[in-house]
PDB file of N, CA, C and O in Angstrom:
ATOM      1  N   UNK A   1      -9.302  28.842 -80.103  1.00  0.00           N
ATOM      2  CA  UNK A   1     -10.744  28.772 -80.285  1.00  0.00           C
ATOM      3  C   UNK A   1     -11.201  30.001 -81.058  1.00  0.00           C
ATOM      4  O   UNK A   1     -10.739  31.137 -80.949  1.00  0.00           O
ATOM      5  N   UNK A   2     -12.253  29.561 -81.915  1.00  0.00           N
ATOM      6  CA  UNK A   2     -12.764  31.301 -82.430  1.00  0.00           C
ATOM      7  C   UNK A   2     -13.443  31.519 -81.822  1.00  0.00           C
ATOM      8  O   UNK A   2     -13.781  30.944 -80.788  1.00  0.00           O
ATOM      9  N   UNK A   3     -13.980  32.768 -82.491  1.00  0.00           N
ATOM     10  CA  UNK A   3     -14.848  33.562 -81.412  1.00  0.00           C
ATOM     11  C   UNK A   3     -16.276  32.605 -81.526  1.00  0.00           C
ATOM     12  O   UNK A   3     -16.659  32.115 -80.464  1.00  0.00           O
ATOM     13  N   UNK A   4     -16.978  32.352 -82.604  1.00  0.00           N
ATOM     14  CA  UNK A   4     -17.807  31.882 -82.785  1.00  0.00           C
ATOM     15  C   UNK A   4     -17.962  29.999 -81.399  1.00  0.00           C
ATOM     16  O   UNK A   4     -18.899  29.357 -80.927  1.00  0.00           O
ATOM     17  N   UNK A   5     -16.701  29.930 -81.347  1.00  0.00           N
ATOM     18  CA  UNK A   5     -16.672  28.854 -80.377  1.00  0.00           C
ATOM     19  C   UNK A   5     -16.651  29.585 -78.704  1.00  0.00           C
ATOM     20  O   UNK A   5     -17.260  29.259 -77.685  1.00  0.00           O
ATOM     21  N   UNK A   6     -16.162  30.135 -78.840  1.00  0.00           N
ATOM     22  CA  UNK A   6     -16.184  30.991 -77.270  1.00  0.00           C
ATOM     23  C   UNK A   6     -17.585  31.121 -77.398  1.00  0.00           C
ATOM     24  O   UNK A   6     -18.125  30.568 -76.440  1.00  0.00           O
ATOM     25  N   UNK A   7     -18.416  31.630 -78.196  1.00  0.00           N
ATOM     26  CA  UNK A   7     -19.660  32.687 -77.784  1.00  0.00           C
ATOM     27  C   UNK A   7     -20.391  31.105 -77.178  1.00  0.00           C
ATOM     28  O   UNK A   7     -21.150  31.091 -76.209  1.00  0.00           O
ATOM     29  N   UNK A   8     -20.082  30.121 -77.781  1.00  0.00           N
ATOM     30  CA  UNK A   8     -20.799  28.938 -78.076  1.00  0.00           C
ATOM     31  C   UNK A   8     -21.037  28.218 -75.897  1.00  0.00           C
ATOM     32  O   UNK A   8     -21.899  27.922 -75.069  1.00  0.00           O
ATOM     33  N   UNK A   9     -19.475  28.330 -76.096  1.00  0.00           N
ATOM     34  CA  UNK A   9     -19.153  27.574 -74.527  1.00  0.00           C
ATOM     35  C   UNK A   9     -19.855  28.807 -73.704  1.00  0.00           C
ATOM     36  O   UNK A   9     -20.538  28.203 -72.878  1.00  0.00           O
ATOM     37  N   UNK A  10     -20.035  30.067 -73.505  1.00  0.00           N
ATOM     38  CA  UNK A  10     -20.443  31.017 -72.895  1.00  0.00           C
ATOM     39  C   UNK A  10     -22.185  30.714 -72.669  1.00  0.00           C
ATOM     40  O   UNK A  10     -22.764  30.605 -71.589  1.00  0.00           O
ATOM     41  N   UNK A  11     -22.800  30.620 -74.098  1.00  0.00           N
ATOM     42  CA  UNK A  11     -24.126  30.278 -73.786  1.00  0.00           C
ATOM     43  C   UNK A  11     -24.502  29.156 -73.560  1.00  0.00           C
ATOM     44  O   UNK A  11     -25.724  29.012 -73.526  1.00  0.00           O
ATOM     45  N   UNK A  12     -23.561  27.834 -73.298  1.00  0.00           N
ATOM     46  CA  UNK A  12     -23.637  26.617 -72.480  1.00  0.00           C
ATOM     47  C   UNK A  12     -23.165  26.917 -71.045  1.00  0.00           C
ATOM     48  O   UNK A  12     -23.412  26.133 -70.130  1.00  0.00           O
ATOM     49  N   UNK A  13     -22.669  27.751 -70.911  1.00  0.00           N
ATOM     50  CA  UNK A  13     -22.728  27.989 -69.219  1.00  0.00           C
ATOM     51  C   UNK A  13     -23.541  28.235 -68.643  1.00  0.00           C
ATOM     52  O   UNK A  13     -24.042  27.630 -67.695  1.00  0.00           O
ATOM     53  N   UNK A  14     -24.061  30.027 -69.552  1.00  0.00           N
ATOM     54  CA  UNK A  14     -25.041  30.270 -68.961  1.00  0.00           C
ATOM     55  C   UNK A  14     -26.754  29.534 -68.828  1.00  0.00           C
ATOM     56  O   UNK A  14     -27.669  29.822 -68.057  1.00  0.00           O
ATOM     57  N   UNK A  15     -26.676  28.530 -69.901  1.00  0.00           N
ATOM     58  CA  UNK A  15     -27.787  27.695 -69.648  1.00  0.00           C
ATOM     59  C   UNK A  15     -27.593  27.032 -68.526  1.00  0.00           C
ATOM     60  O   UNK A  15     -28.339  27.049 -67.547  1.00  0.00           O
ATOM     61  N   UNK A  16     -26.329  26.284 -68.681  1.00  0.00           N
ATOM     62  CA  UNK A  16     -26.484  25.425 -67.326  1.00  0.00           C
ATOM     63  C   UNK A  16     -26.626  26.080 -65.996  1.00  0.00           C
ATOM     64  O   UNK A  16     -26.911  25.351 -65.045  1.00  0.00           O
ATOM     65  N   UNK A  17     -26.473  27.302 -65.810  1.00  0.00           N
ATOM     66  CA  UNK A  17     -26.247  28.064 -64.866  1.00  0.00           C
ATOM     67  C   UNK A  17     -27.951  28.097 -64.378  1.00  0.00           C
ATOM     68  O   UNK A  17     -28.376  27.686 -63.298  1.00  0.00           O
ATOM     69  N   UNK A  18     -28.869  28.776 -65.630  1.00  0.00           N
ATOM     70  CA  UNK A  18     -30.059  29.318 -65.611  1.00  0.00           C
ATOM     71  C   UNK A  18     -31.146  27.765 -65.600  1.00  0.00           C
ATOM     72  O   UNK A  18     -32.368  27.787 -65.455  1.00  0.00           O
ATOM     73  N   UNK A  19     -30.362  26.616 -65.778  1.00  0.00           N
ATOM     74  CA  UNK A  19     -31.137  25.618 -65.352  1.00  0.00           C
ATOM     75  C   UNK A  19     -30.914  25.087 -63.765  1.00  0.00           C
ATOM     76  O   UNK A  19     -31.657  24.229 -63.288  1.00  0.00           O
ATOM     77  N   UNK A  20     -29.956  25.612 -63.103  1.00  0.00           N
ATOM     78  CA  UNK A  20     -29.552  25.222 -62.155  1.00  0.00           C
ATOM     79  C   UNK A  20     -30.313  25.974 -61.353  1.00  0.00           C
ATOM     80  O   UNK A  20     -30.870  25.439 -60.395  1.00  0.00           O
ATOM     81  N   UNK A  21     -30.453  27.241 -61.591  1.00  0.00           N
ATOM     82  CA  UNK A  21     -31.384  28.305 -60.794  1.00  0.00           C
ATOM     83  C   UNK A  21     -32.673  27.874 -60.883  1.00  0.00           C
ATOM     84  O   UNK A  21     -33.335  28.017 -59.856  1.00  0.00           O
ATOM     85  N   UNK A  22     -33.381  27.233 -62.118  1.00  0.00           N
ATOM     86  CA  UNK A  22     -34.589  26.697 -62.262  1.00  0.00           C
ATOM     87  C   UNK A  22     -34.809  25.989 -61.310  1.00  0.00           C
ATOM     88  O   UNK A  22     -35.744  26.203 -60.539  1.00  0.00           O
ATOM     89  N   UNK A  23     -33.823  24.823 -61.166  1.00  0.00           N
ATOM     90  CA  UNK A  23     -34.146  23.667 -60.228  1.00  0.00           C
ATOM     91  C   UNK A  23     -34.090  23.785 -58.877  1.00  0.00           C
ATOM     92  O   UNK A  23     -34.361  22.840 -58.137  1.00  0.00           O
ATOM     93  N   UNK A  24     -33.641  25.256 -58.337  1.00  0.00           N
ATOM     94  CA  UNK A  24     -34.086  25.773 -56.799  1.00  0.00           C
ATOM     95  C   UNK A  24     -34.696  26.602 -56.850  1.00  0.00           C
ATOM     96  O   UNK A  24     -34.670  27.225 -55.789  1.00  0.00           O
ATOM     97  N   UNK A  25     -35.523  27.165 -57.820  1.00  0.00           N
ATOM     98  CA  UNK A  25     -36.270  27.748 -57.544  1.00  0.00           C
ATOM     99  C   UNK A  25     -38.055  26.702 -57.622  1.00  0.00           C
ATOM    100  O   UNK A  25     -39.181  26.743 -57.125  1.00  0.00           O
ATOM    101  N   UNK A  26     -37.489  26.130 -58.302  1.00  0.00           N
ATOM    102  CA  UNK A  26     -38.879  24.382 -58.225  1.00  0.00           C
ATOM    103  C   UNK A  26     -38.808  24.287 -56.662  1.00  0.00           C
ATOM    104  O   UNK A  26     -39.773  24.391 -55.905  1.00  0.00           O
ATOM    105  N   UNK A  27     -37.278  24.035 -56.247  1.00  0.00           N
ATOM    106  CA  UNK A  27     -37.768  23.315 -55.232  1.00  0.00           C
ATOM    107  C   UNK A  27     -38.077  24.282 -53.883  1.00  0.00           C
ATOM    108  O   UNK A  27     -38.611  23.846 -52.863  1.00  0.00           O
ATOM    109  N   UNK A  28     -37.747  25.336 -54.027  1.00  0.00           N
ATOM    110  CA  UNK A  28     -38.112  26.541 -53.159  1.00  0.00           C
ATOM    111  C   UNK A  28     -39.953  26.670 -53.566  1.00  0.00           C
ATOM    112  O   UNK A  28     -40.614  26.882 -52.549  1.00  0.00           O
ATOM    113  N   UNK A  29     -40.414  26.614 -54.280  1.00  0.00           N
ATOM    114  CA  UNK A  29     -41.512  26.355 -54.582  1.00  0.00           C
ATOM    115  C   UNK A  29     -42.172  25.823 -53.671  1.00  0.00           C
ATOM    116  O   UNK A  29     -42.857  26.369 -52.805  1.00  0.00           O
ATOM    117  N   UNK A  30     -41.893  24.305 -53.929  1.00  0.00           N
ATOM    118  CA  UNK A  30     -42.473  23.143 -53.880  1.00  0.00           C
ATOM    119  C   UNK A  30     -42.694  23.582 -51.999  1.00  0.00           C
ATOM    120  O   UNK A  30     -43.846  23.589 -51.565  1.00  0.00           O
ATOM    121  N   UNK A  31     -41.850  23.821 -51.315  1.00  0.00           N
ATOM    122  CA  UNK A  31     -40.997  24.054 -49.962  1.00  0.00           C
ATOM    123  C   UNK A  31     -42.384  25.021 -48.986  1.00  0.00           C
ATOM    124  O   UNK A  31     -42.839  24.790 -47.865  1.00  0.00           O
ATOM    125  N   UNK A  32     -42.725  26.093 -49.964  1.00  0.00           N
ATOM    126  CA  UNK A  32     -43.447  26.883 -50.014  1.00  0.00           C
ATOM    127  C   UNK A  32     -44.693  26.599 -49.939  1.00  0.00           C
ATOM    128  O   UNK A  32     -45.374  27.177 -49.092  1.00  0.00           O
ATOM    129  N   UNK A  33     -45.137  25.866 -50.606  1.00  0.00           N
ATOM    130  CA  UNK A  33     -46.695  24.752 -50.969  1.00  0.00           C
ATOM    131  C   UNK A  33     -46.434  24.453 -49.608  1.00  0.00           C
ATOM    132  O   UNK A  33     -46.558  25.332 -48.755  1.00  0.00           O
ATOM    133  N   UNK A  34     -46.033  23.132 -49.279  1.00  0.00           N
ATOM    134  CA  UNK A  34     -45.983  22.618 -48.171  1.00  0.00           C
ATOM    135  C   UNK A  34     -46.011  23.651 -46.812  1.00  0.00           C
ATOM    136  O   UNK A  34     -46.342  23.122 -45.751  1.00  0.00           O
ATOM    137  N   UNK A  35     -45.690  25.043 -46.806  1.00  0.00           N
ATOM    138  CA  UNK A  35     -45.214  25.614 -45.238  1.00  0.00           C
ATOM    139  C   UNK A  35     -47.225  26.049 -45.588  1.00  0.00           C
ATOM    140  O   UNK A  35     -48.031  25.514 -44.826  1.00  0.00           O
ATOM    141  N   UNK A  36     -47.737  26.929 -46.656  1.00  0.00           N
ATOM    142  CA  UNK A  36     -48.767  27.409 -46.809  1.00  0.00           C
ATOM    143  C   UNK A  36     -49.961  26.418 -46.620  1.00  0.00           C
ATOM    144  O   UNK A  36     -51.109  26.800 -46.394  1.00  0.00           O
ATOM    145  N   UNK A  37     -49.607  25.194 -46.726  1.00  0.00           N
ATOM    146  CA  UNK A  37     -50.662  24.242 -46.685  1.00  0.00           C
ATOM    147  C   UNK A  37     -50.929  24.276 -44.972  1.00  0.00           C
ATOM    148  O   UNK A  37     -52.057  24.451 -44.512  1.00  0.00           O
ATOM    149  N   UNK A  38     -49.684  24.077 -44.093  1.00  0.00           N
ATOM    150  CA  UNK A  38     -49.669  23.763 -42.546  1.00  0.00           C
ATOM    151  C   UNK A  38     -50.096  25.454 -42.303  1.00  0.00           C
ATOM    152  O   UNK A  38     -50.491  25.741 -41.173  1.00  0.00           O
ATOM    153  N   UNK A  39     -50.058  26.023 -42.836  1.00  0.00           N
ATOM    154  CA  UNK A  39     -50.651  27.511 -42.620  1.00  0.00           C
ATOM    155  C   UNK A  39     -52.111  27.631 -42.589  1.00  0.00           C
ATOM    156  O   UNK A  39     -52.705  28.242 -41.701  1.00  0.00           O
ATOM    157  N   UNK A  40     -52.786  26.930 -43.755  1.00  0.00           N
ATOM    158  CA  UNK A  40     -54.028  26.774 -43.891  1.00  0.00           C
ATOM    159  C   UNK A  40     -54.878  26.091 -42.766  1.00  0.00           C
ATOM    160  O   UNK A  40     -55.973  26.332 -42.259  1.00  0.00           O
ATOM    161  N   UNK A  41     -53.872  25.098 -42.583  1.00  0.00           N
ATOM    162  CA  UNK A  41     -54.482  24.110 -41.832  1.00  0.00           C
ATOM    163  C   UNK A  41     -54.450  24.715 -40.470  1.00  0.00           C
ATOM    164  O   UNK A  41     -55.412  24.611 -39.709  1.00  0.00           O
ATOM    165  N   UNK A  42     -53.396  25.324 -40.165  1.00  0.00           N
ATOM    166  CA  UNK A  42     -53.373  26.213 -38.520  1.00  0.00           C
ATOM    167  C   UNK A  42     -54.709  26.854 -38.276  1.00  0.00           C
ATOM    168  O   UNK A  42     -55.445  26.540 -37.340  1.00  0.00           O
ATOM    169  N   UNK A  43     -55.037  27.986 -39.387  1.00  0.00           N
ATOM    170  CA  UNK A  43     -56.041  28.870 -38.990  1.00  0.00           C
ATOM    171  C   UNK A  43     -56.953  28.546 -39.422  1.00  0.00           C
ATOM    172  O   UNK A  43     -57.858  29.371 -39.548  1.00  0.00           O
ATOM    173  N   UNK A  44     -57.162  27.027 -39.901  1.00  0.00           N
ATOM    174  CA  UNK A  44     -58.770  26.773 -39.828  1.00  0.00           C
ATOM    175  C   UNK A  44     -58.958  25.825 -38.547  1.00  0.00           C
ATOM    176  O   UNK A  44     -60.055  25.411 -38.171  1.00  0.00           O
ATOM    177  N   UNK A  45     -57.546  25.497 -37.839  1.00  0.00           N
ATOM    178  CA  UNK A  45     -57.977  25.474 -36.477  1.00  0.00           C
ATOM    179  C   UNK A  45     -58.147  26.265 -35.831  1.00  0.00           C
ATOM    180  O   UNK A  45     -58.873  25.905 -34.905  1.00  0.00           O
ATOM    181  N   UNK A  46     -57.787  27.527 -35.760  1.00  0.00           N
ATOM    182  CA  UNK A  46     -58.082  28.803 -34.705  1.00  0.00           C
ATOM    183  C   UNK A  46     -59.248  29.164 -35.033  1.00  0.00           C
ATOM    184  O   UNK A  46     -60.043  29.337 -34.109  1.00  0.00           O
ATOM    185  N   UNK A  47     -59.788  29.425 -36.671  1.00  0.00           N
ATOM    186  CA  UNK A  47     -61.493  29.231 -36.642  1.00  0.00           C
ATOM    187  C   UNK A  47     -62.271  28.744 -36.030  1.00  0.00           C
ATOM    188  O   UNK A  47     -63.243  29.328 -35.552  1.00  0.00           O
ATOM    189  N   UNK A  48     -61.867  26.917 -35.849  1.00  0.00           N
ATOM    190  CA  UNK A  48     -62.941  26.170 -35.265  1.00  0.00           C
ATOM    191  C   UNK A  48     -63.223  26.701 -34.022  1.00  0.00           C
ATOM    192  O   UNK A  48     -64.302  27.160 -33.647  1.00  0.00           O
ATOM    193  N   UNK A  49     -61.653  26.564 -33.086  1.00  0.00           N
ATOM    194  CA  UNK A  49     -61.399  27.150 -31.668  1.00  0.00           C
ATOM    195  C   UNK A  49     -62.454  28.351 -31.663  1.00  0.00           C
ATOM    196  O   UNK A  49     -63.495  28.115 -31.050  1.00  0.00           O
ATOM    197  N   UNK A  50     -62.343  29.460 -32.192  1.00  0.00           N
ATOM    198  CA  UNK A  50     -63.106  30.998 -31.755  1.00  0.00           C
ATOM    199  C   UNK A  50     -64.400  30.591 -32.170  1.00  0.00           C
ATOM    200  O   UNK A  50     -64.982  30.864 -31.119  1.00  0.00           O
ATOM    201  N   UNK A  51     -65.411  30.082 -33.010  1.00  0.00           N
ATOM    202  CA  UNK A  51     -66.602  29.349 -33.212  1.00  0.00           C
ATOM    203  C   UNK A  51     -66.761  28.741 -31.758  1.00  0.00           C
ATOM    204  O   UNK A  51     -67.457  29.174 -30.840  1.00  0.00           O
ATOM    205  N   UNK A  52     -65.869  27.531 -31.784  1.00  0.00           N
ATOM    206  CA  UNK A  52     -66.489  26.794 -30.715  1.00  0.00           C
ATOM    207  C   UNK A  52     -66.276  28.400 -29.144  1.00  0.00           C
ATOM    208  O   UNK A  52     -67.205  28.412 -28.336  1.00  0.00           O
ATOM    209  N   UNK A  53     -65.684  28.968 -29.030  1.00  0.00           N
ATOM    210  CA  UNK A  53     -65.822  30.014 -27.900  1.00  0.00           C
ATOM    211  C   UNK A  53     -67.043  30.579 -28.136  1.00  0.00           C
ATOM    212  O   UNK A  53     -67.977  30.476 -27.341  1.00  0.00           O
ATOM    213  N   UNK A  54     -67.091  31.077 -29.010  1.00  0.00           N
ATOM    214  CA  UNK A  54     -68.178  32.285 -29.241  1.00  0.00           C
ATOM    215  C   UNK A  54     -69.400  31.582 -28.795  1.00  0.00           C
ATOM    216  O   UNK A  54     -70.130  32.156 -27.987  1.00  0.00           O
ATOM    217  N   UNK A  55     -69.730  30.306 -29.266  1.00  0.00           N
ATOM    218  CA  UNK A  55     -71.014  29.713 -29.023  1.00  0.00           C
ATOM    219  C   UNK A  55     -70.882  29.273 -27.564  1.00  0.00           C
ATOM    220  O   UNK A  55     -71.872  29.633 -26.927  1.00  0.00           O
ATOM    221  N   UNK A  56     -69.891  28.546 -26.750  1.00  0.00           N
ATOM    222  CA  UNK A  56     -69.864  28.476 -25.514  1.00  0.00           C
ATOM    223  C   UNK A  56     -69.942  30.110 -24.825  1.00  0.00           C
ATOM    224  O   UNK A  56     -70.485  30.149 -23.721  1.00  0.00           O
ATOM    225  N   UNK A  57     -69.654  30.884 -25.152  1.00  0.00           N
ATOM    226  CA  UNK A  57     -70.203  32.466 -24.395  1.00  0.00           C
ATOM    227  C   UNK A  57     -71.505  33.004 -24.621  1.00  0.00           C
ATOM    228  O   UNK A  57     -72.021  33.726 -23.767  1.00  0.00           O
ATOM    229  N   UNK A  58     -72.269  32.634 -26.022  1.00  0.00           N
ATOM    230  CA  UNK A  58     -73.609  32.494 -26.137  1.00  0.00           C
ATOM    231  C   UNK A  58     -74.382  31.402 -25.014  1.00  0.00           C
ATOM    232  O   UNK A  58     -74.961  31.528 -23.935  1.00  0.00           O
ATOM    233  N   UNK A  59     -74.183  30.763 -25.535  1.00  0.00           N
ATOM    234  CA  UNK A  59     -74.613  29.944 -24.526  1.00  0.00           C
ATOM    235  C   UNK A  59     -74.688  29.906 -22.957  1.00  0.00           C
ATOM    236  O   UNK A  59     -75.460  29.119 -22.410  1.00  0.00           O
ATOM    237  N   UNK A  60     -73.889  30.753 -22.234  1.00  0.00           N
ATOM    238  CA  UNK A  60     -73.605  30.645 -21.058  1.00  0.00           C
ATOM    239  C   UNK A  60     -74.303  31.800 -20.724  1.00  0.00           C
ATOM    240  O   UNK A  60     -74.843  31.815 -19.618  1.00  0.00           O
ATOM    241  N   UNK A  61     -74.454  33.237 -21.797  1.00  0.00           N
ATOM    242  CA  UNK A  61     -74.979  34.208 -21.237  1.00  0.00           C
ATOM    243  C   UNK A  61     -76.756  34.273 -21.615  1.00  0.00           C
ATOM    244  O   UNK A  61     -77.610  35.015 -21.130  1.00  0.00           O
ATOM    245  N   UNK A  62     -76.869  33.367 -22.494  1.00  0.00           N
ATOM    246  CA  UNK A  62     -78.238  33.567 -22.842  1.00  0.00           C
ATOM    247  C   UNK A  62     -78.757  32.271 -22.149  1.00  0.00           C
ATOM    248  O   UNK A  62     -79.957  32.330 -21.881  1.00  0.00           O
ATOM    249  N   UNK A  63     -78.247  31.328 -21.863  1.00  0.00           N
ATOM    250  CA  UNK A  63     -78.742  30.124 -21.232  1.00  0.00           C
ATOM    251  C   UNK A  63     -78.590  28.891 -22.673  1.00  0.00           C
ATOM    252  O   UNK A  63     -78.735  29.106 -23.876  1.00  0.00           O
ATOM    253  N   UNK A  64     -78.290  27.753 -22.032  1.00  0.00           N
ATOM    254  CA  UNK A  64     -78.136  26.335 -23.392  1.00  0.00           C
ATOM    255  C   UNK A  64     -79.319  26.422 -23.862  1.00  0.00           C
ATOM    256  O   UNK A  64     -79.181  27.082 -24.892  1.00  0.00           O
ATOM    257  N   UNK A  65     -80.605  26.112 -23.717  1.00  0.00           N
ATOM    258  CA  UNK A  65     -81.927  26.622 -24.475  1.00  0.00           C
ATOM    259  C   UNK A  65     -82.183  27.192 -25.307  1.00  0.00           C
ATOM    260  O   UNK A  65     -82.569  26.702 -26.369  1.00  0.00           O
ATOM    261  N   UNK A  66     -82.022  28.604 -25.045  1.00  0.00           N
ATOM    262  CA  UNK A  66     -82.431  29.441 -25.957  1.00  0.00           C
ATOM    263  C   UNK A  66     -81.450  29.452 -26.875  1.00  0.00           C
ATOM    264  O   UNK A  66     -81.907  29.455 -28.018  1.00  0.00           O
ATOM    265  N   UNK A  67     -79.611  29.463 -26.782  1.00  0.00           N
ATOM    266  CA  UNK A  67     -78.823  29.095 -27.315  1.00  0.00           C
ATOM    267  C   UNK A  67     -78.669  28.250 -28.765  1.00  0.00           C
ATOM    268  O   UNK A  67     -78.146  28.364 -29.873  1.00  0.00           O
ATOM    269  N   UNK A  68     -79.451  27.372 -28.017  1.00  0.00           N
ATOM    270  CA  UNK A  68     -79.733  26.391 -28.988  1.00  0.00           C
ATOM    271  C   UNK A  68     -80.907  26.486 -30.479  1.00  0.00           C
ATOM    272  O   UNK A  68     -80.897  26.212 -31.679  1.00  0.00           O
ATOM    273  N   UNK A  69     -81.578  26.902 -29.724  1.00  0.00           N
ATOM    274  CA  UNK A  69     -82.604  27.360 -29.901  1.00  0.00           C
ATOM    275  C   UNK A  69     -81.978  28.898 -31.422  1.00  0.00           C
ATOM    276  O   UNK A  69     -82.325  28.922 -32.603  1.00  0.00           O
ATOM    277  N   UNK A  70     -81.381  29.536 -30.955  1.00  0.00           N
ATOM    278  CA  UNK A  70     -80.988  30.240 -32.037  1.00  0.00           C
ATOM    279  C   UNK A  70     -80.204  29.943 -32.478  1.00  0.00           C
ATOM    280  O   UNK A  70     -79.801  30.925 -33.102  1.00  0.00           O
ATOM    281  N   UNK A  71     -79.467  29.018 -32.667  1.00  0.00           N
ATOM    282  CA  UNK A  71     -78.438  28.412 -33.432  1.00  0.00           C
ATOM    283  C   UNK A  71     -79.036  27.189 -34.306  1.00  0.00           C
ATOM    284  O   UNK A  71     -78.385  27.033 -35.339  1.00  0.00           O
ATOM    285  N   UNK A  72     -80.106  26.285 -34.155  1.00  0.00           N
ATOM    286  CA  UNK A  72     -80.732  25.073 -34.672  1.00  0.00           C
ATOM    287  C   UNK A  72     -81.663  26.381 -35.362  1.00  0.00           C
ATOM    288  O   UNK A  72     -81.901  25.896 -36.469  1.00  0.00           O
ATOM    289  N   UNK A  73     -82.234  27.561 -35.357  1.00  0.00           N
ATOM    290  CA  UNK A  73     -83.556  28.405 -35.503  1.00  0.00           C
ATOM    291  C   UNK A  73     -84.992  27.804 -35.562  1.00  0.00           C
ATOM    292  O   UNK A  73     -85.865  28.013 -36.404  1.00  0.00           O
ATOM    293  N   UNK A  74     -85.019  27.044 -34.512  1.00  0.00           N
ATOM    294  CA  UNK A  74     -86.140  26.856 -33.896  1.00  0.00           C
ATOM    295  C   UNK A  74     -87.155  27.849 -33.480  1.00  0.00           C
ATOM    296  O   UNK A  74     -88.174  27.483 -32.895  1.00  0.00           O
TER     297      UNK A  74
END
């Protein structure tokens, strides 16, 4: 082989190599999306949860009335 053919098979490796890395790093990606999405979705349940507390401890110490009452701003 000449050299010009060696250099040739060398930078067909390393493509295939550097496409192979592409295609886990897509799917490490993709993997990623999905864990951050159930992430999102967790702590906008622990939001709702501490909302819904906070207003049940308003409520209990100021009385449901007035409670209400500053929360509707009546």
């Amino acid at each position: 082989m000449s050299e010009l053919e060696t250099r040739i098979v060398k930078l067909e490796l390393i493509s295939d190599n550097h496409e192979q890395d592409i295609k886990e790093l897509k799917e490490t990606s993709s993997t990623l999306k999905s864990m951050l999405h159930s992430i999102e979705k967790n702590l906008n349940q622990i939001k709702y949860i501490a909302v819904g507390a906070l207003s049940m401890v308003i409520a209990q110490s100021m009385g449901i009335d007035k409670a209400l009452k500053l929360i509707i701003g009546g």
